[in-house]
Backbone as CSV, one residue per row, in Angstrom:
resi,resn,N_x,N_y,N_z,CA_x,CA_y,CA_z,C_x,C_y,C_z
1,UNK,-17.472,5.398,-23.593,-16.332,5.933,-24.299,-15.099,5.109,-23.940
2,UNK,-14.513,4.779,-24.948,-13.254,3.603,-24.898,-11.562,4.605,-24.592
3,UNK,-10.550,4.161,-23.902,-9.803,5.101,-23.454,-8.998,5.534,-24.502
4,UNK,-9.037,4.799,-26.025,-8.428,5.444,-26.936,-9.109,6.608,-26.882
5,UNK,-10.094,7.098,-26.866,-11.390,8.389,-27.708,-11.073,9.015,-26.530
6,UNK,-10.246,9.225,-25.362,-10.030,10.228,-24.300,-8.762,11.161,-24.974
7,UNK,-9.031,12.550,-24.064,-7.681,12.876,-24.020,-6.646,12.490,-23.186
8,UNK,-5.407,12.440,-23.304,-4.334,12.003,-22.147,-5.014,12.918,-21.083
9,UNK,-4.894,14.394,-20.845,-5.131,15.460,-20.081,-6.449,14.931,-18.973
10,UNK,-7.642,14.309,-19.733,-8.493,13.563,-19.574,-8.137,12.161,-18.380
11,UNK,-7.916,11.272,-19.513,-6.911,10.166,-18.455,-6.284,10.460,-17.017
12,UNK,-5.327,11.376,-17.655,-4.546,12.206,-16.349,-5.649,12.463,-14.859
13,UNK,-6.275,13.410,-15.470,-7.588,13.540,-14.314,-8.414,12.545,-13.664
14,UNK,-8.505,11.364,-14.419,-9.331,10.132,-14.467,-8.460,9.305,-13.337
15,UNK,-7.128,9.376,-13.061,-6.268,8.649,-12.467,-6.082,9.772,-11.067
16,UNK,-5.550,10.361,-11.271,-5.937,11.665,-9.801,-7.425,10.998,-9.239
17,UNK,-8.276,11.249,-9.619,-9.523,11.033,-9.020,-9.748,9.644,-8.466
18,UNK,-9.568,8.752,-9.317,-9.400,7.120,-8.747,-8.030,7.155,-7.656
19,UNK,-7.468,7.615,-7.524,-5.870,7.695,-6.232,-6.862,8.564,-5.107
20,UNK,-7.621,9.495,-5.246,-7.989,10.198,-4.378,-9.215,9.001,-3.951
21,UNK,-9.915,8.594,-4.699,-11.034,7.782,-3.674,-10.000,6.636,-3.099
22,UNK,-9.365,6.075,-3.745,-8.658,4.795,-3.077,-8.343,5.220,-2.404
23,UNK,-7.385,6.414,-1.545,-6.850,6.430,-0.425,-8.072,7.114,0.314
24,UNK,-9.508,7.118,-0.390,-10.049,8.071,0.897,-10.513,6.587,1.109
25,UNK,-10.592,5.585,0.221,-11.347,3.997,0.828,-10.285,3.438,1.809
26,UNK,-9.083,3.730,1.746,-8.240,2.881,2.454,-8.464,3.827,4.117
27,UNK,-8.353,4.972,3.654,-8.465,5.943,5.332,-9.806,5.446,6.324
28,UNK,-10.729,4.859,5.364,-12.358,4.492,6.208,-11.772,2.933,6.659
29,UNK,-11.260,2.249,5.528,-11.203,0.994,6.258,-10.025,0.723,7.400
30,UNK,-8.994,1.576,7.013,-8.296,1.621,8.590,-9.430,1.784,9.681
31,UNK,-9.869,3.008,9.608,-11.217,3.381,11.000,-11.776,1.971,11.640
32,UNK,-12.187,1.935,10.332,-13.186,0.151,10.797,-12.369,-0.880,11.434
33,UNK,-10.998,-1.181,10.831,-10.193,-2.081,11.263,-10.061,-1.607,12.766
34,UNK,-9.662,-0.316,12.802,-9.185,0.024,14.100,-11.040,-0.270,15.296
35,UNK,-11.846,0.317,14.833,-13.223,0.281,15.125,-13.160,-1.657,15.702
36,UNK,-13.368,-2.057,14.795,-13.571,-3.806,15.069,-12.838,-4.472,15.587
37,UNK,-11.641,-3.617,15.903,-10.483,-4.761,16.755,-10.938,-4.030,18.070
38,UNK,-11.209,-2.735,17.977,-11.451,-2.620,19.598,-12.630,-3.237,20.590
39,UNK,-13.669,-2.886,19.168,-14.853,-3.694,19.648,-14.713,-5.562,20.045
40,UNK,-14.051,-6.116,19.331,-13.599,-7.577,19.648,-13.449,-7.408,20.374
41,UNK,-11.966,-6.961,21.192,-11.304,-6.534,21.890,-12.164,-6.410,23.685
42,UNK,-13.046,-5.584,23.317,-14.081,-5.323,24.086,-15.217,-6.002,24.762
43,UNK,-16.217,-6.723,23.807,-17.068,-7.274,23.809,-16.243,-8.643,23.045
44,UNK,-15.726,-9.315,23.137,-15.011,-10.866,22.632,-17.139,-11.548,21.925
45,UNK,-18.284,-11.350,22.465,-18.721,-12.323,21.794,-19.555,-11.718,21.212
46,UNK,-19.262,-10.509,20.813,-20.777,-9.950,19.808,-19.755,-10.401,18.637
47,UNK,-21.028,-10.640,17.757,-20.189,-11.329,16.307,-20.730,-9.673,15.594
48,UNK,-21.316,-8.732,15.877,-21.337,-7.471,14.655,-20.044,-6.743,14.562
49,UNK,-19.347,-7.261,15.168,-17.852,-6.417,15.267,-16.805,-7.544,14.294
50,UNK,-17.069,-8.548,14.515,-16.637,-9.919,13.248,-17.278,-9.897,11.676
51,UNK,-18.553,-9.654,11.633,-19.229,-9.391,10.284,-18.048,-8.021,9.883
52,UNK,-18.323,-6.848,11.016,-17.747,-5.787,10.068,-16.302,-6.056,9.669
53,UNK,-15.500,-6.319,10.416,-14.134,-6.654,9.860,-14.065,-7.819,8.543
54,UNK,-14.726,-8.690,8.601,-15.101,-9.217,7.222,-15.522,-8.699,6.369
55,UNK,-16.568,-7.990,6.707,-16.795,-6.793,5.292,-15.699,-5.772,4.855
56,UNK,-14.670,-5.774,5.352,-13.137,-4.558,5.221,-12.391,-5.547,5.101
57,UNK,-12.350,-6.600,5.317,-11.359,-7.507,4.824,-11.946,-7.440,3.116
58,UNK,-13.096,-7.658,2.994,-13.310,-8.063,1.482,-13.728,-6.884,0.400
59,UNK,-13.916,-5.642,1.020,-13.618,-4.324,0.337,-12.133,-3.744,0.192
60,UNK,-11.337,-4.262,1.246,-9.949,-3.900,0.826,-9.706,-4.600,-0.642
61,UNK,-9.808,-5.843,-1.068,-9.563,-6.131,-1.701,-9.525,-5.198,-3.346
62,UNK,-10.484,-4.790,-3.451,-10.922,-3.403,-4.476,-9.921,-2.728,-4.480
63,UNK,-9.161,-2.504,-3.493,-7.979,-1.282,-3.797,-6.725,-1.638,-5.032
64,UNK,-6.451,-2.618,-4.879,-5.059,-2.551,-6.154,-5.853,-2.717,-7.586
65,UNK,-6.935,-2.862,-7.576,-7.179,-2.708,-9.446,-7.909,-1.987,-10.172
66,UNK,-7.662,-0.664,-9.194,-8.785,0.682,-9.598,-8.198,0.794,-11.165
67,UNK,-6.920,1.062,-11.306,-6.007,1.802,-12.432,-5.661,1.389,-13.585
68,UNK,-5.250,0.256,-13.394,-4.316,-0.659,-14.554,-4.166,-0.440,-15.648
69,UNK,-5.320,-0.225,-16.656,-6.024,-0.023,-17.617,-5.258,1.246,-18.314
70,UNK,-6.060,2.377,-17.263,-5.849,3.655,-17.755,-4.277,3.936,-17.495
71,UNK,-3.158,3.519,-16.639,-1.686,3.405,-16.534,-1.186,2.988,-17.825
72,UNK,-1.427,1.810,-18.232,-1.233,0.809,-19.452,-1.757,1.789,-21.051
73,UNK,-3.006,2.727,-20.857,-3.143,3.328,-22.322,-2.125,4.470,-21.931
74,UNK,-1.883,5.029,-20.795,-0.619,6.432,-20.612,0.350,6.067,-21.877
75,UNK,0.602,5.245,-21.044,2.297,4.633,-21.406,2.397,4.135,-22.803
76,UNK,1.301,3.317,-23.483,1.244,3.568,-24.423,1.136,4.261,-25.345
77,UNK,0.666,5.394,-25.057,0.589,6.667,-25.588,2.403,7.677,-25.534
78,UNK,2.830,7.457,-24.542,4.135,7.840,-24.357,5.294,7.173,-25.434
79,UNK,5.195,5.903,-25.227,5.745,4.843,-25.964,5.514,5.201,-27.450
80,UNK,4.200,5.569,-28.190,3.935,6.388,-29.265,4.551,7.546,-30.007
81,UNK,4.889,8.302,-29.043,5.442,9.817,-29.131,6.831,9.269,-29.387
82,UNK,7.436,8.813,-28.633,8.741,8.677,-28.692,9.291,7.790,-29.946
């Protein structure tokens, strides 16, 4: 289903729900960050504490382009009305 064929009300909910996982993804990868610096920190030569912070380095990335899309048909839709 294409985001014209939604309702706004729809959308609306669609964007709540994507803000709620992104910040529950950002709350895990703090953990880990905090998790893998201690472990470095700790153990300097186990490299499983280096893999994991590389793997949260490159899942953070995912966070700024959950939305765009569905922000961009809002507003267009607003922009409409008016």
């Amino acid at each position: 289903m294409e985001l014209k064929d939604k309702t706004t009300e729809k959308l609306e909910s669609e964007i709540k729900k994507i803000k709620t996982a992104s910040g529950s993804l950002v709350g895990v990868l703090l953990v880990l960050f905090i998790v893998c610096l201690y472990g470095i920190i700790r153990n300097p030569g186990d490299a499983t504490f280096i893999a994991l912070l590389v793997t949260g380095i490159v899942l953070s990335a995912t966070i700024p382009i959950n939305n765009n899309k569905i922000k961009a048909e809002l507003e267009s839709r607003q922009a409409n009305k008016s």
